[in-house]
N, C-alpha and C positions, 0 to 999 in steps of 0.2 A: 211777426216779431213783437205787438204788441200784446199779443195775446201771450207770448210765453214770459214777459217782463211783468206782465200783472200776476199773473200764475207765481214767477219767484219773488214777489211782495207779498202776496199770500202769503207763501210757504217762510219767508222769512218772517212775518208777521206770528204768526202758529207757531214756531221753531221758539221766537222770543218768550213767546209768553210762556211755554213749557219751560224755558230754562229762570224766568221768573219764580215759575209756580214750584220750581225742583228748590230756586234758592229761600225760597220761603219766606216768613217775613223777617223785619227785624225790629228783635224785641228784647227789654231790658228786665221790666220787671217779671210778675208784682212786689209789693214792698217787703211781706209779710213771709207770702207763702216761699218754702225752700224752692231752690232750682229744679226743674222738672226732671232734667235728666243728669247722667254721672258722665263730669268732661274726660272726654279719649285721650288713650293714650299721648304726648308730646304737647297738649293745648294747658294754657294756664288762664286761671279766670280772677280775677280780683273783684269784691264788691266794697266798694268803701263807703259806707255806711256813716250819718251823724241824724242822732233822733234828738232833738230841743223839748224835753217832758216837762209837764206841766201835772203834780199830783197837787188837784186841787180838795177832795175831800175821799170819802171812802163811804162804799153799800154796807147795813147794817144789815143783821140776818132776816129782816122782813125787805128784803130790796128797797130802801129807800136811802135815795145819795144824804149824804149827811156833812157838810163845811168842815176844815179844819179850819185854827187858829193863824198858820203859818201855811203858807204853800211850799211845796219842797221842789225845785227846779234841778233839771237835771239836765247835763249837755253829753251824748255817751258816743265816742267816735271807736267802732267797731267795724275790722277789714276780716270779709270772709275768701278768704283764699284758698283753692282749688289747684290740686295737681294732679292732670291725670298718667296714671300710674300702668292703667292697662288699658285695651279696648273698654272695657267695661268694667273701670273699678277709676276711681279716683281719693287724692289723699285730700283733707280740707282742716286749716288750722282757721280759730278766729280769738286772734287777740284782740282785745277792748278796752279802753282807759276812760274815764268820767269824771265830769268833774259838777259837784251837787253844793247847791246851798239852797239855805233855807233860813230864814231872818236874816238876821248880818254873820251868820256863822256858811264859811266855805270850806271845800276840802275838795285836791287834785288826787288821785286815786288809780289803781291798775287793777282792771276786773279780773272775772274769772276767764282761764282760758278755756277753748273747747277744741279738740284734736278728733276727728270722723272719719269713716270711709264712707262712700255712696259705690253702691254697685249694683246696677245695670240689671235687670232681668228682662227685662220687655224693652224693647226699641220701641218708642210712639210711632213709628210708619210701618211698623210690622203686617197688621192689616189697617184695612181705610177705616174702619172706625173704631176698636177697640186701644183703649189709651195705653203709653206704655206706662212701663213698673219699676220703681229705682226705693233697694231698701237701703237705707243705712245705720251704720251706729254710732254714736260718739261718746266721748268722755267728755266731762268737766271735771277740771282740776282746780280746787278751792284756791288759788292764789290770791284772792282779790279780801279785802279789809273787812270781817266779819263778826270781832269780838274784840275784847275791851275797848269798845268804841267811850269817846270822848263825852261823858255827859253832857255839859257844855254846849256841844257840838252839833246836841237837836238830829242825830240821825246823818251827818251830813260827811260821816268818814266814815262811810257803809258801800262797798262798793262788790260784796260778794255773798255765797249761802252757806261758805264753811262744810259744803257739802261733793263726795265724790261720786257725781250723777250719769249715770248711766242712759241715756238716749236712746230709743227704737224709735226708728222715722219710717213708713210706707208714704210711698208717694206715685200717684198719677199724675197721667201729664199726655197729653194731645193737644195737638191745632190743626185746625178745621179753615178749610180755605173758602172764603163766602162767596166774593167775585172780586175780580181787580186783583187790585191792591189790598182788601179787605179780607182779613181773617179771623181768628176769634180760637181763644187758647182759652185750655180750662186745667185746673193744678187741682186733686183734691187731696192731702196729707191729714195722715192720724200720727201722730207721737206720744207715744208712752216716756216718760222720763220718773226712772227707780233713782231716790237717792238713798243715803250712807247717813246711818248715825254723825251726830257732830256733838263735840265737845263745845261747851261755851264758858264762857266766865264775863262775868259784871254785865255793861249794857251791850247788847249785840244782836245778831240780824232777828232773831228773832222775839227781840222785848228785852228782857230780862234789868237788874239795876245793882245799886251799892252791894257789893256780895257778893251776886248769882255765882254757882257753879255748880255742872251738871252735866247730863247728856240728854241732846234733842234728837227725837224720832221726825224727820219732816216726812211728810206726807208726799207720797208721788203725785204725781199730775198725768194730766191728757189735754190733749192738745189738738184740735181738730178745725182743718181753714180751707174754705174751700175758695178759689180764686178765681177771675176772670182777664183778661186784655183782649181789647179790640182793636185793632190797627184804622184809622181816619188815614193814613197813607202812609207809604213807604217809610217817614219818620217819623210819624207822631202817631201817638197809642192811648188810649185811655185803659186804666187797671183799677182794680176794686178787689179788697182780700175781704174775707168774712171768715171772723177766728170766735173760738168757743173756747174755753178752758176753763178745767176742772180741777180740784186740787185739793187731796187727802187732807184731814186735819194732822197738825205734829201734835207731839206729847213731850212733857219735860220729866226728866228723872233727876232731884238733887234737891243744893239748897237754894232756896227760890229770890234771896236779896231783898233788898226793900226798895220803894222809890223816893223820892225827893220829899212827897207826902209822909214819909215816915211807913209808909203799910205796907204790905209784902208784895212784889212784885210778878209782875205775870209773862210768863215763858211763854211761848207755843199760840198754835193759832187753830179758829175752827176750819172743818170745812168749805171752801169759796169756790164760788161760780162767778163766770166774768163773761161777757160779751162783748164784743168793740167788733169796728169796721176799719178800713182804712182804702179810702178814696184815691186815686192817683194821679198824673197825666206826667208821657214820658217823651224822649225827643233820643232818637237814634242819629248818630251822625253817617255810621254806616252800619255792618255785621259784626264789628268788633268794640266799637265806642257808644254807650248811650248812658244816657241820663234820666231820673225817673226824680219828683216830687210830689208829697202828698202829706195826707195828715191820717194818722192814728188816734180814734180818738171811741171810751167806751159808752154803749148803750145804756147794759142794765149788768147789772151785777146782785153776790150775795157774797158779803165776808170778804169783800175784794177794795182793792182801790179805783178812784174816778180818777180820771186821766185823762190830756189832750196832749198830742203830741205832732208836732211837725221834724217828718222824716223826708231826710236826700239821701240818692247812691246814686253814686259813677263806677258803672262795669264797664271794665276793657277788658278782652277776652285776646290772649295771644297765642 
């Protein structure tokens, strides 16, 4: 009798942890990197996002950080919302609003929006170790405050790029089960982002002053971030994103304005390279609530801005 009571503590034993190791971990982030996979058909996923930016100076073309005058503070609260639409296709809207000052000058603001599909080609458990594959596309729709901004105003009712940008995202995405409770997930995404000539007049996203008006060529980008999480236990996780990005020089066509100096004004921007990290630690309440806080903050750059930024999101997945 004992013998067969130890036998089904065993097997119950064994049974558990398989139905552990099936449920997987749970995990919220990383901060940075897109979601690994495209949510199934009937599930909804919400990420409510707020990043607290700190542009304290900017990389000159010889890489060296360089102070500005004024800091330009930014609070950006952006919900990435997820519908899944099919087994392997979901819809994703992400509205954004900000609100930015810099000296004593403030402005409340509604960003750009961005409307996507994410669709499924590779299932991450398809084999044991090859990662899965989720590509998708999205739009940005220039909604957000990009021209005739308010001299005045120091930059601070700027809240979009006047631009209709087209998005290519490839993404990987596997987790790896260590022992335990311990797993360790790895995301690595490329995004190409094409934008759309834009029309500008006087001061606006991209320079320009008393006058300006023209047409800007912005320069595409890439975007490449390769991520980590590690699960410490069932509800706590450590995440770490590591982002590159690259970005076309624009060109200005028109008449170029003058600035506050009296001298002709300057449109368009060079070439930039950026580097940043961002650090994390997450707290799961269970598979469908967690919570993630960290900081965003860049390395080394060229043509780009320095930056520190403390970012939170709360996913609830339903």
């Amino acid at each position: 009798m004992k013998k067969w009571a130890l036998m089904g503590v065993l097997a119950w034993s064994v049974l558990g942890a398989d139905v552990n190791l099936r449920d997987g971990p749970w995990l919220t982030g990383p901060l940075i990197a897109p979601i690994g996979t495209a949510v199934p058909y009937g599930d909804f996923v919400v990420q409510s996002y707020v990043y607290f930016t700190a542009n304290t100076g900017a990389y000159n073309r010889h890489w060296d950080s360089v102070s500005v005058e004024d800091n330009f503070y930014s609070l950006n609260l952006k919900f990435l919302c997820f519908f899944g639409i099919t087994p392997w296709c979901d819809l994703n809207v992400v509205p954004q609003v900000l609100y930015n000052r810099v000296s004593n000058e403030h402005s409340l603001q509604v960003g750009d929006l961005t409307v996507g599909l994410d669709f499924q080609l590779m299932e991450p458990d398809l084999t044991p170790y090859f990662p899965g594959i989720k590509f998708a596309v999205r739009e940005i729709f220039p909604v957000g405050n990009y021209r005739f901004l308010r001299a005045r105003k120091m930059g601070a009712d700027l809240s979009g790029a006047g631009t209709f940008a087209t998005q290519f995202d490839l993404v990987f995405y596997k987790e790896f089960h260590l022992y335990d409770v311990h797993w360790l997930s790895l995301t690595a995404s490329g995004q190409y982002t094409v934008n759309t000539p834009v029309n500008v007049y006087g001061f606006n996203a991209y320079g320009g002053g008393f006058g300006t008006k023209g047409v800007v060529n912005p320069g595409n980008s890439l975007q490449g971030v390769v991520s980590f999480e590690y699960t410490l236990s069932k509800n706590w996780a450590l995440a770490l994103d590591n982002i590159y990005t690259y970005t076309d020089g624009s060109q200005f066509f028109g008449t170029p304005g003058i600035t506050f100096g009296g001298v002709y004004a300057t449109t368009g921007k060079p070439c930039a390279v950026q580097f940043s990290f961002a650090p994390a630690i997450e707290y799961n309440f269970d598979s469908h609530l967690g919570i993630i806080a960290g900081c965003w903050f860049t390395a080394a750059g060229k043509n780009s801005a320095h930056f520190q930024s403390g970012v939170v999101n709360v996913e609830y997945t339903y």
